[in-house]
C-alpha positions in Angstrom: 83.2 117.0 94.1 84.4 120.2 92.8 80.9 122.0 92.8 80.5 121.1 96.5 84.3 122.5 97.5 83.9 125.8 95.8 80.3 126.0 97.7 82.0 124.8 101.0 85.1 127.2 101.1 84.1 131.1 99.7 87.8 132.0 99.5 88.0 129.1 97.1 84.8 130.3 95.2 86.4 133.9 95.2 89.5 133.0 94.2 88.1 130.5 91.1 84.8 131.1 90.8 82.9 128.3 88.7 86.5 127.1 87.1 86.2 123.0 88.9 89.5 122.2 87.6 91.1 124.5 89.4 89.0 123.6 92.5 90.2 120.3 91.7 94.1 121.1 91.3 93.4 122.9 94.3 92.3 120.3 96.1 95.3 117.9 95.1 97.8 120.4 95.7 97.0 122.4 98.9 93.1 121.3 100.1 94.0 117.3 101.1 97.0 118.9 103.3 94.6 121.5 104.4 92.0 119.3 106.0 89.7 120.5 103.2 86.4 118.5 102.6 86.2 117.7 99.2 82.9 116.3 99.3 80.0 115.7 101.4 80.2 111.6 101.4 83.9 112.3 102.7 85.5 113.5 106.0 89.2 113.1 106.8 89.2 114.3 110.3 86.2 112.0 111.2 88.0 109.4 109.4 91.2 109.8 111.3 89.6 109.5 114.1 87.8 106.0 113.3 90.7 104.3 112.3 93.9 103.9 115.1 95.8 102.0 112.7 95.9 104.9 109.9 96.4 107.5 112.7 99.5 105.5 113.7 100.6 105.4 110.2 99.8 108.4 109.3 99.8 110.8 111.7 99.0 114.6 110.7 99.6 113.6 107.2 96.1 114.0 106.0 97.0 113.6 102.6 97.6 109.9 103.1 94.0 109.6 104.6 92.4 110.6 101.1 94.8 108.8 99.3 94.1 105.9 101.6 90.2 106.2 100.7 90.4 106.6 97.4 92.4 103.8 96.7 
């Protein structure tokens, strides 16, 4: 939800204003590394924590967690 992670992060919102496909190339290039929340339906850290199989997978590669979820 690029309206909600440009609202979320202000250095985000400085840095590209109203411009959501930035936010969104953003997001895919730096924010799921990041820890970013992308959207308010969606948190990776609370969803690494619920799952011990992804954690052990995974690790600190939050990437994989989105890419997990969204697929």
């Amino acid at each position: 939800d690029a309206k909600y992670y440009l609202n979320r992060y202000s250095d985000l919102k400085s840095a590209f204003g109203n411009d959501y496909a930035a936010a969104l190339k953003h997001f895919v290039e730096y924010g799921m590394r990041e820890g970013r929340q992308g959207s308010a339906e969606f948190n990776v850290n609370a969803y690494r924590v619920r799952y011990a199989d992804l954690n052990a997978a995974y690790g600190d590669d939050l990437k994989s967690y989105y890419l997990h979820y969204i697929l």
